[in-house]
C-alpha positions in Angstrom: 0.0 0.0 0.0 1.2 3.3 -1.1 0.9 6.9 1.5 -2.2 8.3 1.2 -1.2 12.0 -0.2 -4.1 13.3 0.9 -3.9 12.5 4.6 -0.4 14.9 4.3 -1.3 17.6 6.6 -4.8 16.6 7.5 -6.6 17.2 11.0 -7.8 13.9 12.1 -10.2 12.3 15.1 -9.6 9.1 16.5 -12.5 8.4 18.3 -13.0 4.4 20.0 -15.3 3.3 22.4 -14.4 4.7 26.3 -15.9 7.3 28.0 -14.2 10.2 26.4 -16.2 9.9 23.0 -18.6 12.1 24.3 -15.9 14.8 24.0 -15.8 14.3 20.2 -19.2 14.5 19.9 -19.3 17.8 21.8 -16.3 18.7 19.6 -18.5 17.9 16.7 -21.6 20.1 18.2 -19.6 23.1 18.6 -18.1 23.0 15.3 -14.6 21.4 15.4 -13.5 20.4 12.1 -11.9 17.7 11.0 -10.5 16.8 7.5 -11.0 13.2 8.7 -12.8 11.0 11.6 -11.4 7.5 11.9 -13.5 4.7 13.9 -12.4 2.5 16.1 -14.0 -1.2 15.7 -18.1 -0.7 16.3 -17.8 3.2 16.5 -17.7 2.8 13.1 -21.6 1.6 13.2 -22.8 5.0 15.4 -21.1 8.0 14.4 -19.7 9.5 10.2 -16.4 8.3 9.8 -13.8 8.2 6.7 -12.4 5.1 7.9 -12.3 2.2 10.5 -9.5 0.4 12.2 -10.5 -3.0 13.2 -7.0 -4.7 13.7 -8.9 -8.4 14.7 -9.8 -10.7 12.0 -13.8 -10.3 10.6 -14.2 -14.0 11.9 -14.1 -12.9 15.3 -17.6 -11.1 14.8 -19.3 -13.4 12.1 -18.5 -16.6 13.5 -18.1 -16.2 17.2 -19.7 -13.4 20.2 -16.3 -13.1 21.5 -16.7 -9.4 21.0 -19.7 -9.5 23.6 -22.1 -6.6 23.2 -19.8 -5.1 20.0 -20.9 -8.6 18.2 -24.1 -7.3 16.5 -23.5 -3.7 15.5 -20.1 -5.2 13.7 -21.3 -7.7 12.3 -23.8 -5.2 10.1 -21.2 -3.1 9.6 -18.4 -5.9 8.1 -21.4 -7.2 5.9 -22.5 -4.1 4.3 -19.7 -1.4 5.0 -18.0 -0.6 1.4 -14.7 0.6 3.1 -12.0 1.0 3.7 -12.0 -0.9 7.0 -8.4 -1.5 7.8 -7.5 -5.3 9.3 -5.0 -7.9 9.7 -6.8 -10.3 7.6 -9.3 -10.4 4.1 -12.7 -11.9 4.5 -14.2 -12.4 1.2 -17.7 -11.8 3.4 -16.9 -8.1 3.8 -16.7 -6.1 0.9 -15.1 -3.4 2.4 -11.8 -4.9 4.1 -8.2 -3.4 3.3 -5.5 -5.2 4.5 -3.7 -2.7 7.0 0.2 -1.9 5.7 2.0 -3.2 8.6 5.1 -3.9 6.8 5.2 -0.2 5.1 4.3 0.9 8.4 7.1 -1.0 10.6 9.9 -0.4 8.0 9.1 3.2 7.5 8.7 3.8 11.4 11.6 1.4 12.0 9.2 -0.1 15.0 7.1 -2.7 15.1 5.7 -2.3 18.7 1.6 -2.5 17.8 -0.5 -4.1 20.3 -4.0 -3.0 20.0 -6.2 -1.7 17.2 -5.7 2.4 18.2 -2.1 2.1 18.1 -2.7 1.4 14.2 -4.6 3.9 13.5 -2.2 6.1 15.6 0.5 4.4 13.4 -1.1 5.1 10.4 -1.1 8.6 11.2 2.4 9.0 11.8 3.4 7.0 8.6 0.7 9.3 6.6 2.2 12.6 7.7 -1.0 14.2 9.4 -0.4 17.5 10.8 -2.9 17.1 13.9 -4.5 14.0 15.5 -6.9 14.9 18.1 -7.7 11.5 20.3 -11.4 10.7 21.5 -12.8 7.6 23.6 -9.5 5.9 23.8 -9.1 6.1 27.8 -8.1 2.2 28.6 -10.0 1.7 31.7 -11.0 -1.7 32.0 -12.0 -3.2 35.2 -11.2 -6.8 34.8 -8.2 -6.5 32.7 -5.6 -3.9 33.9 -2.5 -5.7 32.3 -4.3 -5.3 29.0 -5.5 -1.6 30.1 -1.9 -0.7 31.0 -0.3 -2.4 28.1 -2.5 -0.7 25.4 -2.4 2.4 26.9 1.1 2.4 27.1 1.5 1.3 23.5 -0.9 4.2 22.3 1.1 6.9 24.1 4.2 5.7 22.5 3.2 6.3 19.3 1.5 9.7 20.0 4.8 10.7 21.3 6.4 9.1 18.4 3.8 11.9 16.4 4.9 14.8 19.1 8.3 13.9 17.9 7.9 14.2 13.8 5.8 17.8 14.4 2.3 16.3 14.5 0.2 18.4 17.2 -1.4 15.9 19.2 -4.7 16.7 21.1 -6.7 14.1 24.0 -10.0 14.3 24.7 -10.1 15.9 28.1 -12.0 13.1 30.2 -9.2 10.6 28.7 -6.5 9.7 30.7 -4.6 8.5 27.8 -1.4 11.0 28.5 -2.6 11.6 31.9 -4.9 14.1 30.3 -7.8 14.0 33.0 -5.3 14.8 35.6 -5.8 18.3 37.0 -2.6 20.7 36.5 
């Protein structure tokens, strides 16, 4: 997969599925613009987005309810969404799967540490030379599951300091405490 030239110097929203979404959508009310929203996995299926990032494989949704309460809203989406909806893996069930560039991606970046599905799109970001990526409803606080919390999180905020380092202007919802954002000065 080739750069997308028009993603050079774009304003783009990441917006997943914690708490802090609702900052986007009161970024969205009071007239924040964006050249670009990207979803995150079933976001996709509830707000307008250019693109979603769904780094598990389409099987996980159509032939299993491993995703729990996510099952049913991707499932619709995977079956009728024309794309692009960036993955690990081709399904010829869903027409609008791309195959995510990892290998561009970790030989541009010269890193291949990726562990969840909004470190790619964060990834993607970096490798596509956005000027500003403004981060919504990625806030990694699971109850059950704090090595996976801690792990993802951590993953994310290397990259977005990755895109701090190559002049991207990076922005966090403020009820995130993805870069400790929620954290009174």
């Amino acid at each position: 997969m080739e750069k997308i030239e028009s993603l050079k110097g774009a304003t783009i929203a990441i917006v997943g599925m914690g708490k802090s979404w609702f900052d986007y959508n009161l970024a969205k009310s009071h007239g924040t613009y964006f050249d670009e929203v990207w979803a995150i996995n079933a976001v996709g299926s509830v707000i307008y987005h250019d693109r979603v990032f769904m780094m598990d494989p389409a099987s996980r949704f159509l032939e299993s309810d491993d995703a729990g309460g996510q099952t049913t809203s991707m499932v619709e989406m995977l079956l009728n969404h024309e794309g692009p909806i960036y993955t690990c893996q081709l399904d010829d069930r869903c027409p609008g799967l791309v195959d995510y560039p990892v290998h561009e991606i970790v030989r541009d970046t010269n890193c291949h540490y990726l562990n969840n599905t909004v470190a790619y799109a964060i990834a993607f970001a970096l490798w596509n030379k956005v000027s500003h990526l403004t981060v919504f409803g990625v806030d990694f606080t699971y109850k059950t599951n704090m090595h996976f919390a801690e792990s993802g999180k951590a993953c994310c905020e290397f990259w977005l300091a990755k895109c701090m380092e190559n002049n991207i202007n990076v922005s966090v919802a403020p009820r995130s405490n993805l870069l400790e954002t929620n954290v009174d000065i």
